[in-house]
C-alpha beads as a LAMMPS data file, in Angstrom:
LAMMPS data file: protein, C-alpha beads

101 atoms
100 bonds

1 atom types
1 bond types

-500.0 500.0 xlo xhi
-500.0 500.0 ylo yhi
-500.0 500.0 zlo zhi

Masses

1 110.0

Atoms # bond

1 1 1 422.681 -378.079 -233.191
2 1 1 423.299 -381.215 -231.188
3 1 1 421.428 -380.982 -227.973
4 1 1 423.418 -382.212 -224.905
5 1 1 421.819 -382.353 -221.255
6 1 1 424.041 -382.806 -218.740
7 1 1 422.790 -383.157 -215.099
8 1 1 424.731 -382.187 -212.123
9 1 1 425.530 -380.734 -208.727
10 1 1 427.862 -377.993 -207.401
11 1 1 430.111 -379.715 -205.213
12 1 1 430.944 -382.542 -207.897
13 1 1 434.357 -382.050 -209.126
14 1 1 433.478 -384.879 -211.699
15 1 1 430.693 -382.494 -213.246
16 1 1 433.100 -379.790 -213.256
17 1 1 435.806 -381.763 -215.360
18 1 1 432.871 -383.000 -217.706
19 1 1 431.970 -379.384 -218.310
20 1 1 435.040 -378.184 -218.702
21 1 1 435.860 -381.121 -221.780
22 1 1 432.592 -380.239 -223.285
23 1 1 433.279 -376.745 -223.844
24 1 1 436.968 -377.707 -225.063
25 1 1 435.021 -379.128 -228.086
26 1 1 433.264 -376.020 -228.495
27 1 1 429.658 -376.925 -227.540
28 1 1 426.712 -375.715 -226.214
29 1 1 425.152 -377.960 -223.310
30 1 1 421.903 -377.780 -221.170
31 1 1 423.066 -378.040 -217.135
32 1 1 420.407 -379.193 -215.134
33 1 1 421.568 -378.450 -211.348
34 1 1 419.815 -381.227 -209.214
35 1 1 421.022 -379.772 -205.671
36 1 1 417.362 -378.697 -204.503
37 1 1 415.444 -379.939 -207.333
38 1 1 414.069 -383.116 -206.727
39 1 1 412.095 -383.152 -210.164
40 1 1 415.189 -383.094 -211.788
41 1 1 416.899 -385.528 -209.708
42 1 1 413.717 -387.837 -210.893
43 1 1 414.281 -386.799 -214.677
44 1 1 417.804 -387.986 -214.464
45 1 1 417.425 -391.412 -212.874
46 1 1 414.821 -392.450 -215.399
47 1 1 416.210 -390.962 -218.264
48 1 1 419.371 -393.214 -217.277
49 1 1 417.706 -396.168 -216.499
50 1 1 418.355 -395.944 -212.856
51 1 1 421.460 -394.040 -212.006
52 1 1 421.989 -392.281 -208.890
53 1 1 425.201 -390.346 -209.517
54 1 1 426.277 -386.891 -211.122
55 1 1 426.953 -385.694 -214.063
56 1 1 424.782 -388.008 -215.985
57 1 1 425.444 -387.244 -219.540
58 1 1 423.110 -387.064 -222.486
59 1 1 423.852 -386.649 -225.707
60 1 1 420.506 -386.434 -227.917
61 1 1 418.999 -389.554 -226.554
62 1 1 422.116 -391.426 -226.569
63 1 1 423.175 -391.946 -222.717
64 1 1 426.817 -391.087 -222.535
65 1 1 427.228 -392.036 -218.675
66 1 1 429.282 -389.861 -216.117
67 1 1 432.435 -388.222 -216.835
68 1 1 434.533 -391.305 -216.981
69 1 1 432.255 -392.417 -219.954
70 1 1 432.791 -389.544 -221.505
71 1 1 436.233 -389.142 -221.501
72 1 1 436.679 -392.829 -222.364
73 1 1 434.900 -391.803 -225.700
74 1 1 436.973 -388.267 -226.235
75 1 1 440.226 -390.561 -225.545
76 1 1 438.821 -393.342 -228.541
77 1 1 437.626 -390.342 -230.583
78 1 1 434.270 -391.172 -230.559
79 1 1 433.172 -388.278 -228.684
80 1 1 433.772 -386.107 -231.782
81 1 1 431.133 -388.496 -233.681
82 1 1 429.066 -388.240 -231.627
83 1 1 429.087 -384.361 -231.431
84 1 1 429.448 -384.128 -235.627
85 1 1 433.140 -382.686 -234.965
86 1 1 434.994 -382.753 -237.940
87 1 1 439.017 -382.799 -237.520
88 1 1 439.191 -379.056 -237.046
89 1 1 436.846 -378.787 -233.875
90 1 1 434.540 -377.891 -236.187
91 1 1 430.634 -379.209 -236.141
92 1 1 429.312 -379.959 -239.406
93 1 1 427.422 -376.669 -240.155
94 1 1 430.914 -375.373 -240.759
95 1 1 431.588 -373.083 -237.934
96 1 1 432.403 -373.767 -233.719
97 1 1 429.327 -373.634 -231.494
98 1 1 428.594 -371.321 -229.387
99 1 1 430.296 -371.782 -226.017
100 1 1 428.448 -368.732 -223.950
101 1 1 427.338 -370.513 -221.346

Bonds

1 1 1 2
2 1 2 3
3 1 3 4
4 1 4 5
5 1 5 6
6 1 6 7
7 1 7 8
8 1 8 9
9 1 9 10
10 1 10 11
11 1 11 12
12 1 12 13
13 1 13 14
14 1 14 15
15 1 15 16
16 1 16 17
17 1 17 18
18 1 18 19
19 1 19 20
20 1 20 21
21 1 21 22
22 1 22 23
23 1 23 24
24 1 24 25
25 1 25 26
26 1 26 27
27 1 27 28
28 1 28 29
29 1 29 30
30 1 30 31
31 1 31 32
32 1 32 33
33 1 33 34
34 1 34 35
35 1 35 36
36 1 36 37
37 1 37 38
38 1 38 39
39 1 39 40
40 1 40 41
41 1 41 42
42 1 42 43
43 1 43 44
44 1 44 45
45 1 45 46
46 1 46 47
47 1 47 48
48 1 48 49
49 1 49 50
50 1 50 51
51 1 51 52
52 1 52 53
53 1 53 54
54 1 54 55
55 1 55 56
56 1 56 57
57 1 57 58
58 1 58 59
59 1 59 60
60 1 60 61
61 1 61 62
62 1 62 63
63 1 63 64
64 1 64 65
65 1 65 66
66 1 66 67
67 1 67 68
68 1 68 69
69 1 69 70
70 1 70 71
71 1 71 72
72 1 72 73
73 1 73 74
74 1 74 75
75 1 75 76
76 1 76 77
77 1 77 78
78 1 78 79
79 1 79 80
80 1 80 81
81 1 81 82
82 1 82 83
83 1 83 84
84 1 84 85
85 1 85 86
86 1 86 87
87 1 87 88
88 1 88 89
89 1 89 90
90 1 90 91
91 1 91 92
92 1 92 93
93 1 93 94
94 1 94 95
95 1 95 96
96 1 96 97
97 1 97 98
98 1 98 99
99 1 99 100
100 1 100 101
């Protein structure tokens, strides 16, 4: 399963829409809710090389960006690459992912 981190805060209607196209692809994603925790706030900004804004996106290791990132590469199609979609919605292990978050 592809691992996807995806760090954000409540009031952020740009984390909302990027969760909301994630699980139209059928995935599973980890949300890391900064609002409180500063640790996390300090995970995100190094793991993105110095960003300050939410949602920063990970996929794997690759650093998507914030939502306008990622919907720049669902537009292109290179979102489903990345995410091993295959022209069904489907990942490569055959079957949708699990969406129960």
């Amino acid at each position: 399963m592809i691992q996807i981190d995806i760090y954000t805060s409540r009031t952020c209607p740009y984390c909302i829409n990027a969760k909301s196209l994630l699980r139209s692809k059928g995935v599973r994603f980890n949300e890391l809710e900064v609002d409180g925790h500063p640790e996390r706030i300090a995970a995100a900004v190094t793991r993105s090389g110095g960003m300050r804004t939410v949602p920063q996106i990970f996929i794997e290791e690759y650093h998507v960006g914030g939502y306008d990132e990622l919907s720049e590469l669902d537009q292109t199609g290179e979102l489903d690459k990345l995410l091993k979609l295959n022209d069904n919605g489907f990942t490569d292990k055959g079957g949708p992912e699990d969406v129960s978050q």
